[in-house]
C-alpha positions, 0 to 999 in steps of 0.5 A: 627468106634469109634468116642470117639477118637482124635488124634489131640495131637498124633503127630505121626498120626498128618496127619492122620483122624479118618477115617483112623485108622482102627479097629486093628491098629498095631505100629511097630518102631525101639528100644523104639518108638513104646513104647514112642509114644504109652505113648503118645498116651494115654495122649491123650485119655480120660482114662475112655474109655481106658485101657493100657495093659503094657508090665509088666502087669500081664493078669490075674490081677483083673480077678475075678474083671472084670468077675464079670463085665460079668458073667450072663450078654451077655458078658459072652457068648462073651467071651466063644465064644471068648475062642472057636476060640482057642479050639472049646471043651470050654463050660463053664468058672468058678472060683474055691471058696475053694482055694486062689488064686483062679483058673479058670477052663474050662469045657471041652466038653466030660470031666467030670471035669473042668480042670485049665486055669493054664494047657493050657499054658502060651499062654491061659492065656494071651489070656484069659486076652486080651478077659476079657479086651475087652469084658468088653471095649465095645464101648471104646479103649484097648492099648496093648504094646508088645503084642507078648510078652510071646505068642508063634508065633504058636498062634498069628494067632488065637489071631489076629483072636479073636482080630478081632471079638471082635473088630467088635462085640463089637466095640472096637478099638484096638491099639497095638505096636511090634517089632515081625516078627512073629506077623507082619506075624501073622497079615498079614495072617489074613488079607489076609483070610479076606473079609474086608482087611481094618479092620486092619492096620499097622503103621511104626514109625521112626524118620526123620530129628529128627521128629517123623512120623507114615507111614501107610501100605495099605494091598497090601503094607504090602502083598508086604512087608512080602511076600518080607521080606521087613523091616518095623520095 
């Protein structure tokens, strides 16, 4: 667990230790909540150890900038390894150097040619973002707003799942707000298929008597509450 993070100006996790929040920590909370409270959340950070991911970002913005930070380096191998838990053919990522902008291509096992990232999906794209992003945070803390948004719920299985293996082998802590059943689903498939069900965790933010306050969810209440259809938003 990262001991980089304090919490102590978080007043949504005011009763909540270090040793509570777990790799994967999901915010949900009705209308803007989760949003508020995670802007608050990262005022209370040190920001050279984090990243914020916003709902209007562009995944793939300074892309070519933050492989530059991995390519020929361990990471890489990380990050394609990442990319495999989606498709399994990935062999190799690279950068087209005759055209701007610039694509990035995947070679594919059993093609001859390398076919565009552009290609696979809105989804891919996205995907191959959130993992350039947490490849390179390696022992800090990545922030995800909305992180459902523009991923179809077919796919958010297989993200919570790289999610996870890039957080536990690179030590990456990883905060993330939604308002999506389907992510919530998402999230809870995953855990229940995992040995270590503590690796991840979801947190409701609502407002009580004008307080704001953040009710954590054990796995087996969370089991509880989507197999129930038990409202946590």
């Amino acid at each position: 667990m990262l001991k980089t993070l304090t919490i102590e100006n978080y007043r949504c996790f005011k009763n909540f230790s270090i040793k509570n929040l777990s790799r994967i920590n999901l915010i949900v909370g009705q209308n803007n909540i989760g949003k508020t409270s995670l802007l608050e959340f990262i005022n209370s950070l040190d920001t050279n150890n984090s990243i914020l991911i916003s709902v209007n970002d562009d995944y793939l913005d300074n892309i070519e900038k933050n492989w530059d930070l991995i390519q020929l380096t361990p990471k890489e191998d990380k990050a394609i390894k990442a990319l495999q838990i989606i498709n399994s053919d990935i062999e190799r990522i690279g950068f087209t150097v005759s055209q701007y902008p610039k694509q990035i291509k995947l070679k594919i096992k059993g093609k001859d040619q390398p076919i565009p990232l552009s290609s696979m999906g809105e989804g891919m794209k996205k995907i191959f973002g959130l993992i350039i992003r947490a490849v390179i945070l390696e022992n800090r803390i990545l922030l995800i707003d909305e992180i459902e948004r523009g991923l179809h719920y077919t796919a958010q299985t297989d993200m919570w799942r790289l999610l996870i293996k890039i957080s536990q082998n690179l030590n990456v802590q990883i905060f993330a707000t939604t308002h999506s059943w389907d992510c919530i689903c998402a999230f809870q498939e995953v855990l229940e298929d995992r040995e270590d069900k503590f690796v991840g965790k979801l947190f409701r933010l609502d407002n009580k008597y004008g307080k704001l306050r953040a009710v954590a969810y054990k796995f087996d209440e969370l089991y509880i509450a989507v197999n129930q259809r038990i409202e946590v938003r």
